[in-house]
N, C-alpha and C positions, 0 to 999 in steps of 0.2 A: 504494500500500500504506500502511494505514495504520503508524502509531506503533507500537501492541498487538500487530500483525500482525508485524512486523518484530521484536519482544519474543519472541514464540512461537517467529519463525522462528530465531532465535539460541538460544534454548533448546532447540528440536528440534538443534542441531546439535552443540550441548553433550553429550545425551544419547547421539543418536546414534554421533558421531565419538568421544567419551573414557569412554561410558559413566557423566557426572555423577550422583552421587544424587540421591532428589527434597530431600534437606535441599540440598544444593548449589545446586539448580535454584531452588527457591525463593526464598535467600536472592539468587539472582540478578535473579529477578522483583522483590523486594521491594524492592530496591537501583535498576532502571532505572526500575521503574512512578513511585517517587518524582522521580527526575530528568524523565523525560517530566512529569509533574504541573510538576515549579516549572516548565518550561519552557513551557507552556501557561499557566503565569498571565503571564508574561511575551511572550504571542504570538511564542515559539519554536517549533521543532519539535526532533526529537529526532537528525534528520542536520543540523540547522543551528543550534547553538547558538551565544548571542553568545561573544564572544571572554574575555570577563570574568564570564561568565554563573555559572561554577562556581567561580570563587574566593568569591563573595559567596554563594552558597550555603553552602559548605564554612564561611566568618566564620557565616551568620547560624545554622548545624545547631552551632556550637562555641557560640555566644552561649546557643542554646535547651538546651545543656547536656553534648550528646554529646562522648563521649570522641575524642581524638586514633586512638585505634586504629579507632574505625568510620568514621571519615572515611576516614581510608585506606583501609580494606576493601569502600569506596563506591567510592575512584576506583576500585580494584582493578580493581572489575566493571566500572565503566564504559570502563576499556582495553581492558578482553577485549571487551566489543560494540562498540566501536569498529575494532578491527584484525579482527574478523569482517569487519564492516559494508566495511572495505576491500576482503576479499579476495574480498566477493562484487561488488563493483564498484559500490557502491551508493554509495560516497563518494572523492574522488580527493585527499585529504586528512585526517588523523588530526587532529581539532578540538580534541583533548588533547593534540597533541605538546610542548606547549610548556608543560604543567601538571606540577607537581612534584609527586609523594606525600610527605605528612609525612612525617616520619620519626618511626618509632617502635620503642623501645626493647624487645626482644623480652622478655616475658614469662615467667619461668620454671617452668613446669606444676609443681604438685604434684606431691610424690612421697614418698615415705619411704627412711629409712636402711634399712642392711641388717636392724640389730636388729630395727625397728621390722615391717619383712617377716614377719621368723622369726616374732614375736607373733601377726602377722594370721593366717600361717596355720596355727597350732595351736590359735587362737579353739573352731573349729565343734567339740563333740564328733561324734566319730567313731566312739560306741559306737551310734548312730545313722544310719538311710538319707538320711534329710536332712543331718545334719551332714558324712556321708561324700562323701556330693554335693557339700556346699559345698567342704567341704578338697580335695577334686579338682579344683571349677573353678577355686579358686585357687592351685592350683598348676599349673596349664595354662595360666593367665590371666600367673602368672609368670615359668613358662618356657618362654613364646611368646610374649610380648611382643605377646598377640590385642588386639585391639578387645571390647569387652563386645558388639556386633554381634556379630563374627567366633565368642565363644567360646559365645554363648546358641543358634546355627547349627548349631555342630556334627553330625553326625549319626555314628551307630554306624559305618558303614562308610568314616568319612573319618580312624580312625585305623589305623597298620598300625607294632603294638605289633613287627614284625619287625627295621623297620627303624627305629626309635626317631621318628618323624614324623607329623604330625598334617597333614592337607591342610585348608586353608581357603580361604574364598569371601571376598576383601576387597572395596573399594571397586570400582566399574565391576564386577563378576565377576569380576574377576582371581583365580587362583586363583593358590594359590602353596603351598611345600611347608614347616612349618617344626619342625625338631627340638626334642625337647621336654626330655631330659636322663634320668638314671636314675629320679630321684627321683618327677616327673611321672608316669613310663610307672610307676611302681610302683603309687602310688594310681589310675593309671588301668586297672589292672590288678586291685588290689582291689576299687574301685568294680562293673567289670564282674563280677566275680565274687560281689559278695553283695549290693551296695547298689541299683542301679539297678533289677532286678528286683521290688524290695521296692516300688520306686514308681512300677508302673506295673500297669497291669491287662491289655495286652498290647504283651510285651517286644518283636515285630515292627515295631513304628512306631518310624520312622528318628530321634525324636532323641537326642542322647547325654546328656543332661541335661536331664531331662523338668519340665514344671512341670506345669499344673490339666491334669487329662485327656487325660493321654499327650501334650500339647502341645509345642512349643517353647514355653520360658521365656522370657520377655519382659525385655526389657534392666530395665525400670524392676523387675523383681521381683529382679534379680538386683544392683540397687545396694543395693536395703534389705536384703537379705540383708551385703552385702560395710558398710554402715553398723552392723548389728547388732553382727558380729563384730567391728569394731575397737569399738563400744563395750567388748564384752568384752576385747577385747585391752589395752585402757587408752590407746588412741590417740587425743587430743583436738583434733588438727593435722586444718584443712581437708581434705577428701577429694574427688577427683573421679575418676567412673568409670571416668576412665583411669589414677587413680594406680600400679596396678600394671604399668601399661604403661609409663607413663616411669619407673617404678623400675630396670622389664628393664631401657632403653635405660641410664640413666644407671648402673646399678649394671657395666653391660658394658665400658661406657666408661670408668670408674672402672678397671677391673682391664685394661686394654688394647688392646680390640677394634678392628676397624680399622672407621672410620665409612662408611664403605662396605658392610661386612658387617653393621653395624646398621642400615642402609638396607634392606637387603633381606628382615632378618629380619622387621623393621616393614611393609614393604608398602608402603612411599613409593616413589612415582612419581619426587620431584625430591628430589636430597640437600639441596636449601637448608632444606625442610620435616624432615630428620633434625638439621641443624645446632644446631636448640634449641639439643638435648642436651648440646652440647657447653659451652656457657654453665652447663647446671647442674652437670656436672663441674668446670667450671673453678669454680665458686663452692663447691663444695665442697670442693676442693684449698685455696683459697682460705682458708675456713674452721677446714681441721683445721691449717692452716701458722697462724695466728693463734692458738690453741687451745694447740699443742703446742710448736713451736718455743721455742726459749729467747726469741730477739728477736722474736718475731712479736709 
């Protein structure tokens, strides 16, 4: 079998077994096809690399400029098809066992203060079918803590305004169930009642926030939409698609929540991927104790 062959085959099983997206998948391909390559200029193969083969890599990929966080996110992958490559009996040793991941310093996502929320979402006017639309997705975007995937998805019959809960399609298919608050179900109850109708030319097609021709609205129309409004809002701090999503987390975490239960409202699979959060709470405790305190 070849290199490429064995590449696919660990992808297929990726997909298969945990339900990977194709951005996941890819970024896996792009991460082995590169190792396969150095390894091949060096007359390796990709179950037999030299012993020293990926440290000099990893020096010459920091030399040519890359960040410490995608070297790590390189071995990453290379762990995972490696302890595949074990368990399918194709190797009777881990050629990485003895290889260290940088260590790096987690990141803190964007997000916005409470204030800065309340702004965003009284931006859209709401005398309007568009702006009513937009001030509902953001406020479903806020109090669901969705994915801009998750919330451009939606369809008419995945909210059940009974029980206050919105059902969503995350990563792998998972579906999962997550409360939305008063305030959400409210607008989402007005939306349903005057605004959505108005933009669409037949109201029977499943999505709950429609874009060009009764469509689902595409994630990219729905950031320039959410960039528009914080221009209006006055908001000039970096923004990224998820910022209303680590606001939910971190704004929950702030007032008490048990990170557990923000695990599961988010849709993470492993709590280490919820833990961020907890770094941007603590930097902002952090923060307001320097700010307000007498001796901070």
């Amino acid at each position: 079998m070849e290199d490429s062959e064995r590449i696919d085959a660990f992808l297929d099983a990726l997909w298969l077994e945990q339900g990977a997206s194709e951005h996941t998948l890819n970024a896996y391909r792009r991460d082995l096809n590169a190792w396969a390559a150095c390894l091949v200029e060096h007359d390796e193969r990709l179950l037999a690399p030299g012993a020293t083969r990926l440290a000099a890599w990893l020096e010459a990929r920091r030399a040519a400029g890359y960040q410490l966080r995608s070297n790590a996110r390189l071995v990453s992958s290379l762990r995972r098809f490696y302890r595949w490559a074990l368990g399918e009996g194709l190797l009777d040793r881990d050629p990485l066992a003895e290889v260290r991941l940088p260590r790096v310093t987690p990141s803190l996502p964007d997000t916005l203060d409470e204030e800065e929320v309340e702004r965003l979402l009284a931006a859209p006017d709401t005398d309007t079918p568009l702006g009513l639309r937009d001030r509902t997705m953001l406020e479903v975007l806020y109090a669901g803590g969705l994915r801009v995937s998750e919330l451009v998805g939606l369809t008419v019959d995945a909210v059940n305004p009974r029980q206050g809960v919105v059902r969503v399609l995350g990563k792998g298919d998972k579906e999962r169930l997550v409360p939305l608050g008063e305030e959400a179900l409210a607008w989402l109850e007005r939306y349903l009642r005057g605004g959505r109708g108005a933009l669409m030319t037949d109201i029977t097609r499943p999505p709950l926030f429609p874009g060009r021709h009764d469509g689902f609205m595409t994630r990219q129309t729905f950031w320039h939409r959410i960039k528009a409004h914080a221009r209006t809002a006055g908001i000039d701090k970096p923004l990224s698609p998820h910022t209303l999503r680590h606001a939910f987390a971190t704004h929950l975490l702030n007032h008490g929540a048990n990170l557990r239960v923000v695990q599961l409202l988010l849709g993470h699979s492993d709590l280490s991927t919820t833990q961020i959060y907890t770094h941007v709470a603590q930097a902002r405790l952090e923060t307001l104790h320097a700010d307000h305190h007498p001796r901070g």
